[in-house]
Legacy VTK file of the C-alpha trace (Angstrom):
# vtk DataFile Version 3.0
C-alpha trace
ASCII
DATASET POLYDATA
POINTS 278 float
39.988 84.433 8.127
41.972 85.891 5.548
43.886 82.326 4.785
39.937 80.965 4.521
39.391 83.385 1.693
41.320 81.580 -1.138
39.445 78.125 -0.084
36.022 79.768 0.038
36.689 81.326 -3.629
37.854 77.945 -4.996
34.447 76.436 -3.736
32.418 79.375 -5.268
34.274 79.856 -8.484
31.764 79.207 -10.883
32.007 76.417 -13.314
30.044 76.354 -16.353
28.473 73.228 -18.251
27.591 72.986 -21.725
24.831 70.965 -23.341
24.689 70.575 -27.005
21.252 69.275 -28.262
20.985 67.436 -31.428
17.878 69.111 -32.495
19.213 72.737 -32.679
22.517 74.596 -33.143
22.644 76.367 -29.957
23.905 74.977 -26.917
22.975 75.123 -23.652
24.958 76.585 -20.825
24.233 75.981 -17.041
26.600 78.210 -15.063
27.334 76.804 -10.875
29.411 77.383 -7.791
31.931 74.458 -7.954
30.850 73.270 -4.385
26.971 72.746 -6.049
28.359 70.627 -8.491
30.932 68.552 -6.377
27.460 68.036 -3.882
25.429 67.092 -7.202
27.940 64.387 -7.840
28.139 63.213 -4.132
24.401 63.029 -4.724
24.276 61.243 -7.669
27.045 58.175 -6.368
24.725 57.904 -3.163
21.691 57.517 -5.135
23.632 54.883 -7.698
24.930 52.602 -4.388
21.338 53.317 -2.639
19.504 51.606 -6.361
21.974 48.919 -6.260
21.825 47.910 -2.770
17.935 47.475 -3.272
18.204 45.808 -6.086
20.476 43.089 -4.342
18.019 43.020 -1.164
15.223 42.346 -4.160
17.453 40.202 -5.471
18.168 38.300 -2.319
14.479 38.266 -1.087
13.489 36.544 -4.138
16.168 34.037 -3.742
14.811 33.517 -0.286
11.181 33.265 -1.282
12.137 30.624 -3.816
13.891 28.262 -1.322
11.427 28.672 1.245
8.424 27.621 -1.048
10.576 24.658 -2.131
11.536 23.570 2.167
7.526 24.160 2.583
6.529 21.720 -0.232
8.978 19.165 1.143
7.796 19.333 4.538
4.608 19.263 3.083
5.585 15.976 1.421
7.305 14.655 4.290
4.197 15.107 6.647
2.308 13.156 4.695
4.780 10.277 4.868
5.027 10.636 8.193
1.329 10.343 8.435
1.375 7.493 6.263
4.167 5.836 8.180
2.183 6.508 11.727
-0.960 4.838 10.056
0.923 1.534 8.836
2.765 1.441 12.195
-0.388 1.747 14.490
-2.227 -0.788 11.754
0.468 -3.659 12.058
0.502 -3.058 15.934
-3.085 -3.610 15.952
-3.020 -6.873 13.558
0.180 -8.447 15.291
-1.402 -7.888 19.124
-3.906 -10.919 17.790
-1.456 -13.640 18.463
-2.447 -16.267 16.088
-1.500 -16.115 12.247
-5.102 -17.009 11.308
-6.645 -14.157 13.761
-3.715 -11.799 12.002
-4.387 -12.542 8.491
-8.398 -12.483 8.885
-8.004 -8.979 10.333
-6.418 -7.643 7.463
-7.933 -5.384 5.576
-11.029 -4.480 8.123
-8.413 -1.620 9.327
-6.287 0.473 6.628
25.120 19.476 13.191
24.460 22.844 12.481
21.040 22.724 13.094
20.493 21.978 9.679
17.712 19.613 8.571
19.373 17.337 6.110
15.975 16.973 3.646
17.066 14.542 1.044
18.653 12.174 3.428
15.407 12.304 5.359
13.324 11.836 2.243
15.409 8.523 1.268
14.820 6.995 4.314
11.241 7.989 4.121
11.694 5.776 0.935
12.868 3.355 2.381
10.476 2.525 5.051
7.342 3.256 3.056
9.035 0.249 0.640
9.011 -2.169 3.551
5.429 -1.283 4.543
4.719 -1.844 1.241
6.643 -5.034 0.958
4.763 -6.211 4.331
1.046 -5.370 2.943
1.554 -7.169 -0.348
3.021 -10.349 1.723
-0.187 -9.752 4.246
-2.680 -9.457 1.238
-0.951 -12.635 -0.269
-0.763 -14.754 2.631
-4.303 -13.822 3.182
-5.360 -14.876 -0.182
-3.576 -18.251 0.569
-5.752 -18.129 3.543
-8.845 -18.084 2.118
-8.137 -20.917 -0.152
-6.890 -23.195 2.125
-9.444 -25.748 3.836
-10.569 -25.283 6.975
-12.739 -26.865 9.976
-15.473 -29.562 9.339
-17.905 -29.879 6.229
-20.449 -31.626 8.681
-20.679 -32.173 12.346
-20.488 -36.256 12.546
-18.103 -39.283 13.459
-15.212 -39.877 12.225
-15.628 -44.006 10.706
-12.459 -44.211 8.060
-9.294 -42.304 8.217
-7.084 -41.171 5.702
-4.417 -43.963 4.630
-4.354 -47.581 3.828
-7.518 -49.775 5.375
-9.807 -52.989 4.139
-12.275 -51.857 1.932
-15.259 -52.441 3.927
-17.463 -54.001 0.825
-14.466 -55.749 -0.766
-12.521 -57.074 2.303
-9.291 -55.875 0.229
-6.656 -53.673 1.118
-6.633 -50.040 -0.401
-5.420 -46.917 -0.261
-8.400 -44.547 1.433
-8.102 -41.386 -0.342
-10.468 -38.949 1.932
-12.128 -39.124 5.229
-15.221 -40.700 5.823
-17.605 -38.998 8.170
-20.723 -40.370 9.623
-24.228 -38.329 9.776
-27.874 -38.329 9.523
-28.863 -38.645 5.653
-29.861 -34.569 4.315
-27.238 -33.235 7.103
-26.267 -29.996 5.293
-22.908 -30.074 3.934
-20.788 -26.408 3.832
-17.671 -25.819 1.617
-14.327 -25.588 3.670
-13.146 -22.787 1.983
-14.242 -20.701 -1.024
-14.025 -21.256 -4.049
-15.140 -22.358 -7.467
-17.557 -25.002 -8.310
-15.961 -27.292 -11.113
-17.919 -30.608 -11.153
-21.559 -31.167 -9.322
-23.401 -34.468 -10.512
-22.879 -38.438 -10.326
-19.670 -40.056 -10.385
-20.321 -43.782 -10.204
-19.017 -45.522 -7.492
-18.863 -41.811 -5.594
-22.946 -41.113 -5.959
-23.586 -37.759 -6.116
-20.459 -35.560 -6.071
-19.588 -31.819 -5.315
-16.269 -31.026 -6.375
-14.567 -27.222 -5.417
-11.473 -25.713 -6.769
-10.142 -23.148 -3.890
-7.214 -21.395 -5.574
-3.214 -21.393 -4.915
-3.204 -25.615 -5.884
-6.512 -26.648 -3.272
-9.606 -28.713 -4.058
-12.068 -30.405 -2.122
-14.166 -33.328 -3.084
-17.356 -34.608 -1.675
-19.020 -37.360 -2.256
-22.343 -40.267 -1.367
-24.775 -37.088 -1.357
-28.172 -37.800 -0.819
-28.505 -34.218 -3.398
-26.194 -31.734 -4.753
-27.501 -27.900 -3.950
-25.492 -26.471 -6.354
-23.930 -26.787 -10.172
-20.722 -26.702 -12.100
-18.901 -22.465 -12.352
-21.309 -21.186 -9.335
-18.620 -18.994 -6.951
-19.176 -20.819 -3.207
-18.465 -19.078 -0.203
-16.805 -20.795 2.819
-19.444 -22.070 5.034
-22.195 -22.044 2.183
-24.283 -25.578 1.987
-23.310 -27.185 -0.972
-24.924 -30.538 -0.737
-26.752 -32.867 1.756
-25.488 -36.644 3.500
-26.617 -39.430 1.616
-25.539 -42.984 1.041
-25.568 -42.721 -3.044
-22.935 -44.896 -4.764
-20.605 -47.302 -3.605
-21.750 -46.731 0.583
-22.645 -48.924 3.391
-24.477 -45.959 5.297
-25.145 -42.464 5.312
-22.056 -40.590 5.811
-19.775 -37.849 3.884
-16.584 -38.940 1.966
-14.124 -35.756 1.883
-10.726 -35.176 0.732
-8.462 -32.292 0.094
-6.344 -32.289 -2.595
-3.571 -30.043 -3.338
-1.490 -29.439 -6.552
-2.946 -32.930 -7.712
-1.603 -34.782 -4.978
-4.310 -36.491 -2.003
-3.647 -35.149 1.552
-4.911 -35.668 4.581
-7.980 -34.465 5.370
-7.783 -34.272 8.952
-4.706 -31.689 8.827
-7.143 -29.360 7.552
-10.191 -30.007 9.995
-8.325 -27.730 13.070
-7.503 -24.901 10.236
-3.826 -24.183 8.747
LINES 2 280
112 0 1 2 3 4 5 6 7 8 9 10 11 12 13 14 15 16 17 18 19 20 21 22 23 24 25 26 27 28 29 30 31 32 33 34 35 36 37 38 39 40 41 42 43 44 45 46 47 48 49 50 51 52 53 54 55 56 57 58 59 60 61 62 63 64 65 66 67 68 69 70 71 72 73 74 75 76 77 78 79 80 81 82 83 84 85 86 87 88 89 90 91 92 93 94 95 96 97 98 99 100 101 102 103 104 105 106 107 108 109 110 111
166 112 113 114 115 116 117 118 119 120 121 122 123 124 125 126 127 128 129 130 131 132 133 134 135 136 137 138 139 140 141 142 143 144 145 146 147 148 149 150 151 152 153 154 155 156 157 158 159 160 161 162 163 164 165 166 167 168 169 170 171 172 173 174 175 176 177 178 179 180 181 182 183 184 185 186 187 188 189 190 191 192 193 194 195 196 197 198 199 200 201 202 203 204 205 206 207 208 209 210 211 212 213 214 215 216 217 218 219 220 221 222 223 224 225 226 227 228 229 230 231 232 233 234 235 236 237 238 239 240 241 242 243 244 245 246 247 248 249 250 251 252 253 254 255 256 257 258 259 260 261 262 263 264 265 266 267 268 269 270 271 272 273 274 275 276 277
């Protein structure tokens, strides 16, 4: 006990601290055991590393909250590519499951490690195969479009009585080059445009009679011709299938009957490619 005695007089000797305010002359003096102030200062460097670490688990946490708002919004972004990417895949297996190009293209449109995710590398190819479905709808739209201008099936229901190519002109008994198809029908059978299109000339051309002539787009036309009458005029917009003119035997004709031809890019082709579709 007695060898305690020196240790337990070192801890209570009592140390004095001085404050000198600005303000006034006399200082201030705060008198304590030495073991109160060593506890005040074990205090005190416990309270400074307890304020620090919370400032780095602030710190931290709003590091954290920051990269998990930006993983959210990319997720966000990528499950709308995905959904984008499910859409245009169940779309295409839809249009392609119709077999035929024409059925395809006349459908369009009456649809619409570590563990680690890498994000960007995900994202790219993302990218990447919304650019091909893109690539594969503009080709579909155009195609389409080429579709619709291209003649197809019969302008009238009739006989075939002159093919397309070289023949004897059946007024002239001379050899010529027959530019069209000549089909046979009842005078006033209704005549429908082959594909849609433009109306650019609608009125008499001399040896041809009465004359409906359509420009369809991407290089086609379409020319008939020995109308009885002419339903509609030069600039009207003509749908495929609309009656544009009636069977007659007006101009140079030996009988009722519609002469038709299909031009494309200026040059004459043959009519009955066209009659079956393209």
């Amino acid at each position: 006990m007695r060898k305690l005695r020196p240790l337990f007089k070192r801890f209570f000797t009592p140390v004095t601290i001085m404050l000198i305010p600005h303000s006034r002359k006399d200082s201030i003096n705060i008198k304590m055991p030495s073991i109160v102030l060593g506890m005040l200062l074990v205090f005190v460097c416990v309270g400074i590393v307890y304020t620090a670490s919370l400032t780095v688990n602030a710190v931290e946490y709003y590091v954290m909250k920051q990269k998990y708002s930006h993983i959210y919004s990319q997720f966000q972004s990528m499950q709308s590519s995905f959904q984008a990417l499910k859409e245009s895949e169940t779309e295409f297996k839809r249009l392609f499951s119709l077999g035929t190009k024409i059925k395809v293209l006349e459908a369009v449109d009456k649809s619409k490690s570590d563990g680690d995710i890498d994000i960007e590398e995900l994202k790219r190819q993302i990218s990447e195969s919304m650019t091909k479905v893109a690539e594969i709808k503009s080709y579909l739209a155009k195609e389409k479009d080429i579709l619709r201008s291209t003649p197809r099936g019969w302008p009238i229901k009739g006989k075939i009585t002159s093919v397309f190519g070289p023949r004897i002109h059946p007024q002239t008994g001379r050899h010529h080059f027959h530019s069209g198809l000549d089909i046979a029908a009842p005078n006033g059978t209704p005549i429908v445009a082959t594909a849609s299109g433009i109306v650019s000339f609608a009125g008499w051309s001399n040896g041809n009679g009465n004359t409906v002539v359509i420009e369809h787009g991407h290089g086609f036309s379409t020319v008939y011709a020995h109308n009885s009458k002419v339903s509609v005029k030069a600039g009207q917009v003509i749908k495929s299938g609309e009656t544009i003119a009636a069977v007659g035997a007006t101009g140079n004709a030996t009988g009722s009957h519609l002469h038709y031809e299909v031009w494309k890019h200026g040059n004459q082709r043959n009519p009955s490619d066209f009659l079956g579709g393209a």
